[in-house]
C-alpha positions in Angstrom: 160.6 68.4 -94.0 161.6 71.9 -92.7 158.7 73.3 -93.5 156.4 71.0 -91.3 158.9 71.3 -88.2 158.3 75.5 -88.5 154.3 74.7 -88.7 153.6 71.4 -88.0 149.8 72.3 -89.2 151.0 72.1 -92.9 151.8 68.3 -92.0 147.8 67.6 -93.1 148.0 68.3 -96.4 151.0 66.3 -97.9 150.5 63.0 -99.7 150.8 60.0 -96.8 151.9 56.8 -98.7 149.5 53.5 -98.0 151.9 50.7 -96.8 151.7 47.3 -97.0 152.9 46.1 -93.6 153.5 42.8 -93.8 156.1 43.6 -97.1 156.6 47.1 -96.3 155.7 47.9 -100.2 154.1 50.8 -101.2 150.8 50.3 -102.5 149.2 53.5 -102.8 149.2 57.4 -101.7 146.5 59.2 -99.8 145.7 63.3 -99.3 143.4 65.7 -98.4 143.1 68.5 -101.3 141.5 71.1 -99.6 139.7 72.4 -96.3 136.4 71.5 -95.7 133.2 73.5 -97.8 130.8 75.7 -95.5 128.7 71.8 -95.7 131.3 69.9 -94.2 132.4 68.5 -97.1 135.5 67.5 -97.8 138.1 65.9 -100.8 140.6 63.3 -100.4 142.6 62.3 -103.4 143.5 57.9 -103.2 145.0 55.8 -105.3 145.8 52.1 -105.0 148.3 50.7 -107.5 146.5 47.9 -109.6 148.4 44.8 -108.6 146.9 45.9 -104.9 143.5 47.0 -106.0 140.2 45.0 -104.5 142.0 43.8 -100.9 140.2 46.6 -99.3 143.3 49.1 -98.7 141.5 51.7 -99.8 138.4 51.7 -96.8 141.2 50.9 -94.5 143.2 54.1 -95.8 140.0 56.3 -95.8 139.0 55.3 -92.3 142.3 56.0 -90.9 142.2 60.0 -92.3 
């Protein structure tokens, strides 16, 4: 993506896709929505497909932003 080569600091806030690696499927998307609040605080936008849902690749996704 040009744009992320010119400031590779945009590079935080596109969607990163959740992979299943031992099928290489996509099983869900990932992204911060804004900076951080004054508190700290922060949102992250997730979703898991349904077929995928309850296998934990959500916690795994969160803990690796």
């Amino acid at each position: 993506m040009p744009q992320v080569k010119l400031n590779p600091a945009l590079n935080i806030w596109f969607v990163r896709w959740i992979v299943l690696n031992s099928t290489n499927e996509i099983v869900g998307s990932i992204s911060f929505h804004s900076k951080s609040d004054t508190a700290g605080m922060i949102e992250i936008g997730l979703e898991i497909h349904p077929k995928f849902r309850n296998n934990g690749y959500a916690k795994e996704a969160l803990l690796g932003m």
